[in-house]
C-alpha positions as CSV (number, residue, x, y, z in Angstrom):
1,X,-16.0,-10.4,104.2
2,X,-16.5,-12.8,107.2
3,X,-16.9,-10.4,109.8
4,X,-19.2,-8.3,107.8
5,X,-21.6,-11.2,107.1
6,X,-20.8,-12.3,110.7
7,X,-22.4,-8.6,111.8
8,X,-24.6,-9.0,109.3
9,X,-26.7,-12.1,110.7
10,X,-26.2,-10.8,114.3
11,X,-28.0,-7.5,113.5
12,X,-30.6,-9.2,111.7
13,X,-31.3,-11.6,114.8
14,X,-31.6,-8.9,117.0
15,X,-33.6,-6.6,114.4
16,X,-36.4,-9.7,114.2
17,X,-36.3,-10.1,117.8
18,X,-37.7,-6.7,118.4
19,X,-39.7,-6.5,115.4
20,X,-41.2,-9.8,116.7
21,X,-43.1,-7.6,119.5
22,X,-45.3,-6.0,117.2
23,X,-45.9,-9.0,115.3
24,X,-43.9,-8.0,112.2
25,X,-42.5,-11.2,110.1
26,X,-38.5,-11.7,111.0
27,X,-38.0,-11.8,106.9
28,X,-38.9,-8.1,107.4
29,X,-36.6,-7.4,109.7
30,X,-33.5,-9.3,107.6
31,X,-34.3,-7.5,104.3
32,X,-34.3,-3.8,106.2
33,X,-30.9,-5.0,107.7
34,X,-29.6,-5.1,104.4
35,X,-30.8,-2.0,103.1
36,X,-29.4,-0.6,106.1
37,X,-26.2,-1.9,106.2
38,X,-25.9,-2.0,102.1
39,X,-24.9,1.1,100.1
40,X,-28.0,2.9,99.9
41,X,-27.4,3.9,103.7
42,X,-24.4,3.2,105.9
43,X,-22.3,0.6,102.9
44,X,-21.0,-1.5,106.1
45,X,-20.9,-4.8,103.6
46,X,-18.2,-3.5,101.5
47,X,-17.5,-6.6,99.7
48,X,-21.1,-8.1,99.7
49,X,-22.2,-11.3,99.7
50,X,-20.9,-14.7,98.2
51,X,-23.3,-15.5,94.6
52,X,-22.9,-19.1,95.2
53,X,-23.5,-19.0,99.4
54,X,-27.0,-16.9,98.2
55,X,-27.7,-19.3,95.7
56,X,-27.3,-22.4,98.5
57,X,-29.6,-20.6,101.1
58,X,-31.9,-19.8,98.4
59,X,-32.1,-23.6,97.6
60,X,-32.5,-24.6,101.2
61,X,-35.3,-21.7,101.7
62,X,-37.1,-23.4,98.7
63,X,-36.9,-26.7,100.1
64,X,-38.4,-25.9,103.0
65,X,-41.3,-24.0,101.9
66,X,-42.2,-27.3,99.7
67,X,-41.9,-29.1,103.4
68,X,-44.6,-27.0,104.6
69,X,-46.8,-27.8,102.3
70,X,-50.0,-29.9,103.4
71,X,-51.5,-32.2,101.0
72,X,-53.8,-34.0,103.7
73,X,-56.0,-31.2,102.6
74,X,-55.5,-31.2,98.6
75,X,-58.5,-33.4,97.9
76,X,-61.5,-31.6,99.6
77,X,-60.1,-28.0,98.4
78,X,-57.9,-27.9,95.5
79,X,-60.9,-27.1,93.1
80,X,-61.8,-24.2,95.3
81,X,-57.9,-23.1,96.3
82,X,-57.4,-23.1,92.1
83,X,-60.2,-21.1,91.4
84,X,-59.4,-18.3,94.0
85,X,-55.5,-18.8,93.3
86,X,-56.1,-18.1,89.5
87,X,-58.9,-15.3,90.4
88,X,-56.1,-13.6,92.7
89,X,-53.0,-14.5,90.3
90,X,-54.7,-13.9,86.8
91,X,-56.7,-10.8,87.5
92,X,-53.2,-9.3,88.5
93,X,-50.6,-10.1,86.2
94,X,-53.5,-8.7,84.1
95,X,-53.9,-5.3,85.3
96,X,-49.9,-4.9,86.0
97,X,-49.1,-6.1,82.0
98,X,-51.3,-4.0,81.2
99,X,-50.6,-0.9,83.1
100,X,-47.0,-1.1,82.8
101,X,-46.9,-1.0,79.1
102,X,-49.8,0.7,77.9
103,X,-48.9,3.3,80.7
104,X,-45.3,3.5,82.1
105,X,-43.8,2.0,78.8
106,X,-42.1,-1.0,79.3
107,X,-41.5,-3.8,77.1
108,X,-43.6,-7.2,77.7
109,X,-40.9,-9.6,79.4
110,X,-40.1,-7.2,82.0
111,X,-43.9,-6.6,82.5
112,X,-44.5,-10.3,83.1
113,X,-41.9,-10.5,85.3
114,X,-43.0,-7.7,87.8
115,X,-46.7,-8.8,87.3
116,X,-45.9,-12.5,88.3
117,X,-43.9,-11.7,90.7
118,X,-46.1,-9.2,92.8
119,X,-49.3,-11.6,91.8
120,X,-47.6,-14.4,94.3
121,X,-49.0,-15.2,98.0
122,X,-46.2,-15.7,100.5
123,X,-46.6,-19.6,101.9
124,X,-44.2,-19.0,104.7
125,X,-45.7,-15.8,106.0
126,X,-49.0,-17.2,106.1
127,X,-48.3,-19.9,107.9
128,X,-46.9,-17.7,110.7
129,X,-50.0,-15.1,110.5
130,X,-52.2,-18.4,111.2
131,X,-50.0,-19.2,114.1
132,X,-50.6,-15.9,115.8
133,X,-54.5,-15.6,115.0
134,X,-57.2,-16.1,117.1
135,X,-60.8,-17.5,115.7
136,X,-59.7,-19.2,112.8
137,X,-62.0,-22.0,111.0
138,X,-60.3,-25.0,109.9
139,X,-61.9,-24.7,106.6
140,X,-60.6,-21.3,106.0
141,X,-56.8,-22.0,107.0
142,X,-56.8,-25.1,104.8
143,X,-58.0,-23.2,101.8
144,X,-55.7,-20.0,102.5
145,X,-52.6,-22.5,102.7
146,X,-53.8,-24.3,99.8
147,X,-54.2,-21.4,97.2
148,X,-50.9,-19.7,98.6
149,X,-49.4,-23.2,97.7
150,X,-50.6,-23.2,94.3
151,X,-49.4,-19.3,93.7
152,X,-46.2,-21.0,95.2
153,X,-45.8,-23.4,92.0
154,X,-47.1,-20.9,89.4
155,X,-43.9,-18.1,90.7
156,X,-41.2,-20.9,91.2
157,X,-42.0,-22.4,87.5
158,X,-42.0,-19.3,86.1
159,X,-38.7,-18.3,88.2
160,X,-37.2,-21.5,87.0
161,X,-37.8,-20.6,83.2
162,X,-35.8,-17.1,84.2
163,X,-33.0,-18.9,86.1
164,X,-32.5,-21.1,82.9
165,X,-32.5,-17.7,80.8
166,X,-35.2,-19.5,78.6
167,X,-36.9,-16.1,77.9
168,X,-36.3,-16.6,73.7
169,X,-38.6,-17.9,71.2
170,X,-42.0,-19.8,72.5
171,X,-41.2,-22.9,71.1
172,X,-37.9,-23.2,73.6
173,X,-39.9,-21.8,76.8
174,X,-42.9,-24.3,76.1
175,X,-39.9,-27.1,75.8
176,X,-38.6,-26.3,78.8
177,X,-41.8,-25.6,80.8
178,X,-42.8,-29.4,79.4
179,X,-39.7,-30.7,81.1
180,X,-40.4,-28.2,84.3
181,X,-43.7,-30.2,84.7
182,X,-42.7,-34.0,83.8
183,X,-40.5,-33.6,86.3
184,X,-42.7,-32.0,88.4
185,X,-45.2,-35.2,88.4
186,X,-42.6,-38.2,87.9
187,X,-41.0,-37.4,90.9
188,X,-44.1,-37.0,93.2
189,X,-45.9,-39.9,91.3
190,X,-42.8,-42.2,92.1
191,X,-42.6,-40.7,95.5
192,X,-46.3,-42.1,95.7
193,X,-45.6,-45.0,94.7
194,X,-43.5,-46.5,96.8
195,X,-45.6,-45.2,99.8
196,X,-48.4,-46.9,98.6
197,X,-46.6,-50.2,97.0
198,X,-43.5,-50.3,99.7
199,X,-44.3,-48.9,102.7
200,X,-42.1,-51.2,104.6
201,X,-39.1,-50.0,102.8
202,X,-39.4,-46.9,103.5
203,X,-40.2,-47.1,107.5
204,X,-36.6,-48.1,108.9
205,X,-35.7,-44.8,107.5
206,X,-38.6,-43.0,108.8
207,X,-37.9,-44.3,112.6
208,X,-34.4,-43.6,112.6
209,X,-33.6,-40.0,113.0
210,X,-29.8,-40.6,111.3
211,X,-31.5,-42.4,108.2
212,X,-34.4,-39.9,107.5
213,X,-31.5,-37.5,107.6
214,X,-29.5,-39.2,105.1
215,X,-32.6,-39.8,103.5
216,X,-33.8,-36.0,103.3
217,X,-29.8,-35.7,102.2
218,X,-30.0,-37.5,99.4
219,X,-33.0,-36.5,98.1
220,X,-32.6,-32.7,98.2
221,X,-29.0,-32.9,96.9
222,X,-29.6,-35.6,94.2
223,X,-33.3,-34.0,92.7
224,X,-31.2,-30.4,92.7
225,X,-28.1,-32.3,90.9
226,X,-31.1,-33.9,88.4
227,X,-32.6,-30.2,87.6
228,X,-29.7,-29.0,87.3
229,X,-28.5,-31.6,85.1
230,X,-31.3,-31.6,82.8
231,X,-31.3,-27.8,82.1
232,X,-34.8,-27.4,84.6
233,X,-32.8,-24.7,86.9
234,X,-31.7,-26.2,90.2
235,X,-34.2,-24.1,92.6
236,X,-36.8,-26.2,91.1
237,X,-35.5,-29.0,92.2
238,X,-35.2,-28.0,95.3
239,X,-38.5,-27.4,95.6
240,X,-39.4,-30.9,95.0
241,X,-37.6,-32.5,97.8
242,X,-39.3,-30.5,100.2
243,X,-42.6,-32.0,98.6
244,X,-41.3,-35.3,98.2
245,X,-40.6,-35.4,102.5
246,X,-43.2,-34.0,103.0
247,X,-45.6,-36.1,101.2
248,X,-44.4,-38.6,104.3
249,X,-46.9,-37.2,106.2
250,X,-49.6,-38.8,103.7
251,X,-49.0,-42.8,104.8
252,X,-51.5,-44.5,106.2
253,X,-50.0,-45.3,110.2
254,X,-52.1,-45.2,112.7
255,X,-48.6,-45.2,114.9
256,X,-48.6,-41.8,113.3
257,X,-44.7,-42.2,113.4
258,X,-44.1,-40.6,109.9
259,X,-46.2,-37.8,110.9
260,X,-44.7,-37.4,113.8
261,X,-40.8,-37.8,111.9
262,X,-41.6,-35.5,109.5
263,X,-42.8,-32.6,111.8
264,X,-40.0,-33.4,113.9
265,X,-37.9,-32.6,110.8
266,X,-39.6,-29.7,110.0
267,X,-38.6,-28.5,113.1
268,X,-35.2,-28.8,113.2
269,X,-34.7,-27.4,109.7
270,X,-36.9,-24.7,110.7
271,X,-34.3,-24.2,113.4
272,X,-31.3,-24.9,111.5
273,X,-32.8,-22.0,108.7
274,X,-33.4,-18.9,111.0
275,X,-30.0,-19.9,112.5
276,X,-28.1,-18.2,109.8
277,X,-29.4,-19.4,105.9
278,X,-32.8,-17.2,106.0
279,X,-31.1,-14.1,107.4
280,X,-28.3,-14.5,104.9
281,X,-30.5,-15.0,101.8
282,X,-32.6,-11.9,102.8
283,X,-29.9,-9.6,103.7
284,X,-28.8,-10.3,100.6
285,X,-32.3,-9.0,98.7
286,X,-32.1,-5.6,101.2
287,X,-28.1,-5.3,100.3
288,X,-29.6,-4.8,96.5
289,X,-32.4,-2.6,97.1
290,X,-32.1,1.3,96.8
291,X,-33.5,2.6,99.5
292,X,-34.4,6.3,97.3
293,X,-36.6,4.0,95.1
294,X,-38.7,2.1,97.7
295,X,-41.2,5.1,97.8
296,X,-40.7,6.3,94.4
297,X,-43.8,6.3,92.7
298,X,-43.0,3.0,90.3
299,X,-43.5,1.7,93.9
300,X,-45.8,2.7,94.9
301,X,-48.1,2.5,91.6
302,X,-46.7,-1.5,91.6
303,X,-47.9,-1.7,95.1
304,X,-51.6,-0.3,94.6
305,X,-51.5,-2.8,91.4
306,X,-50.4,-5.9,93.8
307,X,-53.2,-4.9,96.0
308,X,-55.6,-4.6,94.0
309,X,-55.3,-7.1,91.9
310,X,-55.3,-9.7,94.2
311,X,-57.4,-8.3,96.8
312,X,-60.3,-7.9,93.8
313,X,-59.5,-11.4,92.2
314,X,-59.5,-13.6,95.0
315,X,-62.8,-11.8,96.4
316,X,-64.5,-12.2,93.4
317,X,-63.8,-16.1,93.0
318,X,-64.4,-17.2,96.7
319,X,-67.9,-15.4,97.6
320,X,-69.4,-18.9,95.7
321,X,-68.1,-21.1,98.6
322,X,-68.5,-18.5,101.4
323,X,-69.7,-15.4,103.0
324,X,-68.8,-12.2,101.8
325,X,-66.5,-11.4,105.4
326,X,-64.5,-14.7,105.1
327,X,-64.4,-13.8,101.1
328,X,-62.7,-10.4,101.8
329,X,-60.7,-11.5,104.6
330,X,-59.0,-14.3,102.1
331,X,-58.9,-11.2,99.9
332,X,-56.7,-9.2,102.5
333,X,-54.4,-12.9,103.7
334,X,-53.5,-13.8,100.2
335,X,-52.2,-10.3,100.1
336,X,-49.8,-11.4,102.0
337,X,-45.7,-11.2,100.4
338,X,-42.6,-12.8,101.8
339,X,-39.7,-14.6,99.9
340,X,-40.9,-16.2,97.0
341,X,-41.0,-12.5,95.5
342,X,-38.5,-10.7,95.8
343,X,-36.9,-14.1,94.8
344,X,-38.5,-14.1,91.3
345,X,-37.2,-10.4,90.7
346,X,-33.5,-10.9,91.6
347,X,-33.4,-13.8,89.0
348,X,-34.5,-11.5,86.8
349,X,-32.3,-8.6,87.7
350,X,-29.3,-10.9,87.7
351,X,-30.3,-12.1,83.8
352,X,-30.6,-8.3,83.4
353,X,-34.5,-8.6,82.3
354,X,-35.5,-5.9,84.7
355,X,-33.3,-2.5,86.5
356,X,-32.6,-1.6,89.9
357,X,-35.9,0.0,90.0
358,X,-38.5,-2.1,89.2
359,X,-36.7,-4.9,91.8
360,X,-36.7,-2.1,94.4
361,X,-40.5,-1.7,93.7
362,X,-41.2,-5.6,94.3
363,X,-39.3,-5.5,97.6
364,X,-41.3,-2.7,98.5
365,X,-44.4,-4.8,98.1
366,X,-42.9,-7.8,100.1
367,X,-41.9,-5.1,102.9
368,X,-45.3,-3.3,103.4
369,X,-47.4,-6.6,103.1
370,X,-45.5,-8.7,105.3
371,X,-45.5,-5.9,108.0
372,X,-48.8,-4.8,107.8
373,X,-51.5,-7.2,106.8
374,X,-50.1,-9.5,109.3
375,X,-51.1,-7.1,111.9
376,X,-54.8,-6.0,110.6
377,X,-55.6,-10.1,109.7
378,X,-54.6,-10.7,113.3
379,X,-57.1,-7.7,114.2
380,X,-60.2,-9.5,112.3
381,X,-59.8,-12.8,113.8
382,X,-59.7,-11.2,117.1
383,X,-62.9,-9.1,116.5
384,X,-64.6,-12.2,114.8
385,X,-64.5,-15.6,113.9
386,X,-63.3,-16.2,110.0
């Protein structure tokens, strides 16, 4: 089992190295590793992977997607990033509900599922397709990172309600989706309070790398130990830690130190992550894709609902703020998939809400929209200034 994973990582490192020439995502590259290497092609992974090490990478890969998040900008553009994300987001779990039951027959919960899950912009992915573009406004990044963020906490609350198996009678699911957000906003409001009442507390373990590491320790094991503890679904707590470091970044220093500390830290994890825990997790999702389904035409029906969907919804709601080229370019970004995704439908496989086939469709859509529209946004901002 070792030395298959062992093979595992090391062809997925080298897959994302030349993938990473045509400016195709490395997440891309680790899921066609595992449908390559899984039984739907050459079954060199015999044995699989470990539930338990997939769950840990999947926690670690949720904590650092809530690092990345930016809150310096939440003030100026949240009422602008909530109308596009809900434009994007309700306009397609509309037209998937919709279309899958009315049209392909299936029931609502397994509807839902697919529809939230395809409705969801990949945070992690964008961020990269910013890194590599070229006329950018600062405006339009902040906004893009801001609504992807949001789609972020819509898909992990509803993940967290599936990885609880809460899927019963409304009553239960709006009890548990009441405790999902208290602890949501006690957590960050006591994170903000003692950066805004106790700042000096907190500095000694900013400046010291070895105590912002305990520090980041304790706080991502203990809030995951909490959720999981009080029946939220431990991803979500890992969620939260990455927001509460990150909301570091949001004291007032003109040393700029926890700035500074934090990105350091970002850093390293980011390091630490492609190292081996990203390639595992994603491995894992191609391992349980059937590769005879990814063009079937469930696919490819979900993918044309994905796209347009989100492409129509997000359109639609920013033209108000902007011009019609930067509206249908934030159209084509928040198309955008990555891990979040395929994420949402293998909870849902593994609590046996949805088949084989409708989770092979969803990593379809993460596949073609993390290795295309990374390329073609990367073509607009080099032909014009977003």
């Amino acid at each position: 089992m070792l030395a298959e994973l062992i093979l595992a990582i090391l062809i997925a490192r080298l897959m994302a190295l030349i993938l990473d020439r045509f400016e195709i995502p490395a997440i891309t590259a680790y899921i066609i590793t595992g449908i390559v290497l899984g039984p739907s092609v050459f079954n060199l992974m015999s044995t699989g992977i470990p539930e338990d090490l997939v769950t840990l990478t999947f926690l670690f890969l949720l904590f650092y997607t809530g690092l990345n998040v930016d809150f310096k900008g939440i003030r100026e553009y949240v009422g602008r990033s909530l109308v596009i994300t809900f434009g994007g987001v309700g306009l397609t779990i509309f037209l998937a509900v919709m279309f899958l039951m009315m049209y392909m027959g299936f029931d609502l919960l397994p509807a839902l599922v697919i529809a939230v899950a395809i409705s969801n912009t990949a945070t992690e992915i964008v961020v990269v397709m910013l890194e590599h573009s070229y006329e950018v406004s600062d405006e339009f990044r902040r906004v893009l990172v801001m609504s992807s963020f949001i789609d972020d906490i819509v898909a992990i609350l509803f993940m967290s309600l599936l990885r609880g198996a809460m899927v019963g009678e409304v009553g239960a699911v709006s009890f548990e989706l009441l405790k999902l957000i208290g602890f949501f906003a006690i957590s960050l409001a006591i994170t903000f309070l003692v950066m805004r009442y106790a700042p000096r507390l907190v500095y000694p373990l900013v400046v010291n790398w070895d105590y912002l590491l305990f520090l980041s320790s304790v706080i991502f094991f203990g809030l995951v130990f909490a959720a999981y503890e009080l029946g939220i679904s431990e991803i979500f707590g890992a969620y939260i830690a990455g927001l509460v470091i990150g909301m570091l970044r949001l004291v007032h220093d003109p040393t700029l130190v926890y700035t500074v500390r934090v990105e350091e830290f970002v850093s390293r994890m980011s390091t630490v992550l492609e190292f081996f825990i990203i390639p595992i997790f994603f491995v894992y999702i191609g391992y349980n894709t059937l590769v005879s389904q990814l063009l079937s035409p469930l696919s490819l029906i979900i993918l044309a609902l994905a796209f347009t969907g989100k492409f129509v919804g997000v359109v639609l709601a920013s033209i108000p703020w902007g011009k019609l080229t930067q509206s249908l370019t934030l159209g084509l970004a928040m198309n955008v998939r990555g891990s979040i995704e395929p994420a949402v439908a293998l909870v849902a496989l593994e609590r046996g809400i949805i088949q084989q086939d409708l989770f092979s469709a969803v990593v379809a859509v993460s596949l073609f929209t993390s290795t295309v529209i990374p390329v073609i946004f990367n073509l607009i901002t080099r032909l014009k200034r977003i």
